[in-house]
N, C-alpha and C positions, 0 to 999 in steps of 0.2 A: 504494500500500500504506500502511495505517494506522501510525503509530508508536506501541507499547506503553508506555507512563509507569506506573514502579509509583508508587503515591501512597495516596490514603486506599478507607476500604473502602466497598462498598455504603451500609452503614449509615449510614456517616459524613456520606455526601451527600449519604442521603434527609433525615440530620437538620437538615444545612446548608441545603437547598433549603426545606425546608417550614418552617424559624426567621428565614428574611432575608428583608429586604420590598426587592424589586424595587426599582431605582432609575433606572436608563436604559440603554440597549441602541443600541449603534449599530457596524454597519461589523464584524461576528463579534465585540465586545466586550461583553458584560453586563455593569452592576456592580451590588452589590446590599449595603445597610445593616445594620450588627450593631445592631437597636435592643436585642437583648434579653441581651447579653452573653455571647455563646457561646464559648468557650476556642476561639483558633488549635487545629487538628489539628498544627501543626506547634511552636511553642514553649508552650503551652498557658494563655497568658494570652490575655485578651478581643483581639480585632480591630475594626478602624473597617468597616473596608469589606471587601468581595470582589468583587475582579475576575476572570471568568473570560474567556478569551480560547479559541473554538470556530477560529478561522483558524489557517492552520499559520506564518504572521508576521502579526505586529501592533505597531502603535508607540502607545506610551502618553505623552502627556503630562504631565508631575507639575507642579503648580501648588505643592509645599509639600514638604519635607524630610520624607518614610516611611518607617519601619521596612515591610521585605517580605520574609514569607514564602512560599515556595513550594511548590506538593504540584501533582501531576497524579491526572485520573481520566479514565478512556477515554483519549478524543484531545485533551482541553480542558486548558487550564493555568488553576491557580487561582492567585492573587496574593492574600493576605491581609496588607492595609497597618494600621498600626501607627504612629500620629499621636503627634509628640511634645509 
């Protein structure tokens, strides 16, 4: 059975999806580049990157001290990191 995440809405995701350029995909993890400065859904300043994670666990390596915010939509968690 699926888990239901409230989070962001339709709109929000087709905007996120079709504004971020794809970056690398591996192992149920996507990540994808804010080239064009689109406000966090969740604290609503710009974000570096989005990570979405489609597995129901997944381990992230962090290479550098990130602000992250969190939101869900369907089954996927989205991680919006925030570079100091």
């Amino acid at each position: 059975m699926a888990r239901e995440y409230c989070g962001m809405d339709e709109a929000t995701y087709d905007h996120l999806m079709s504004s971020l350029t794809p970056s690398e995909a591996v192992d149920g993890v996507t990540s994808y580049r804010n080239t064009v400065a689109i406000a966090c859904p969740a604290c609503e300043t710009p974000f570096d990157d989005l990570v979405v994670c489609a597995e129901e666990y997944s381990s992230l390596e962090l290479s550098m001290l990130l602000d992250i915010c969190v939101t869900g939509f369907g089954d996927e968690i989205f991680l919006f990191t925030h570079k100091h």
